[in-house]
Every structure is written in structure tokens, then in C-alpha cells.
C-alpha positions in Angstrom: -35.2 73.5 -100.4 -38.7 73.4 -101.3 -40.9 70.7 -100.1 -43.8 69.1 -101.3 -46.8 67.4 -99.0 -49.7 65.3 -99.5 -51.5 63.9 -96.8 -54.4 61.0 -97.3 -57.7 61.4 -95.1 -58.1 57.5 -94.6 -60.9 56.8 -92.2 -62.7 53.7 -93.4 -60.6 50.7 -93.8 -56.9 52.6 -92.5 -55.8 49.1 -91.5 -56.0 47.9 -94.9 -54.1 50.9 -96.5 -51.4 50.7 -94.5 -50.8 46.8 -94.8 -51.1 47.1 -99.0 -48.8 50.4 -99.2 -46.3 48.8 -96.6 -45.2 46.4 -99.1 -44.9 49.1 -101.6 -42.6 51.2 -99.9 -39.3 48.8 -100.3 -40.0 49.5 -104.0 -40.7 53.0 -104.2 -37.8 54.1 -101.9 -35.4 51.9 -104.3 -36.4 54.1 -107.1 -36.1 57.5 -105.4 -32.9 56.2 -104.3 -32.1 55.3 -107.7 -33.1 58.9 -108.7 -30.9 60.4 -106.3 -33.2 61.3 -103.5 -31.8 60.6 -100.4 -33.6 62.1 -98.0 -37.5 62.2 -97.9 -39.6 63.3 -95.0 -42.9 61.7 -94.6 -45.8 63.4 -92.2 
């Protein structure tokens, strides 16, 4: 299987992205459920 990465370089403000993408996440893993990806690893 071939996997795919992309890593962010947050320095400035990190406790802000993570509180706005947190929210996010229900969402997006609800669609790539949807589109039949089950398993996801995240760095």
C-alpha cells in the first residue's frame, strides 16, 4: 500500500490550529469513511 504524508510546520499560534482543525476532524473522517477509507494513519 502506498502512503501519502504531509506534515505542517506550525510554530506561531499551534494552539490555535489545533483548537480550529479539532472540530473539523468529526467531519472529515465521516467523509473518508463515507469513501471507504478505513484506516488512516496520522504523524
Amino acid at each position: 500500500m502506498r502512503r501519502r504524508s504531509f506534515v505542517p510546520n506550525v510554530k506561531d499560534g499551534q494552539d490555535e490550529y489545533i483548537r480550529r482543525h479539532q472540530a473539523a476532524w468529526t467531519g472529515v473522517l465521516d467523509d473518508l469513511r463515507r469513501a471507504g477509507i478505513h484506516n488512516i494513519t496520522l504523524p
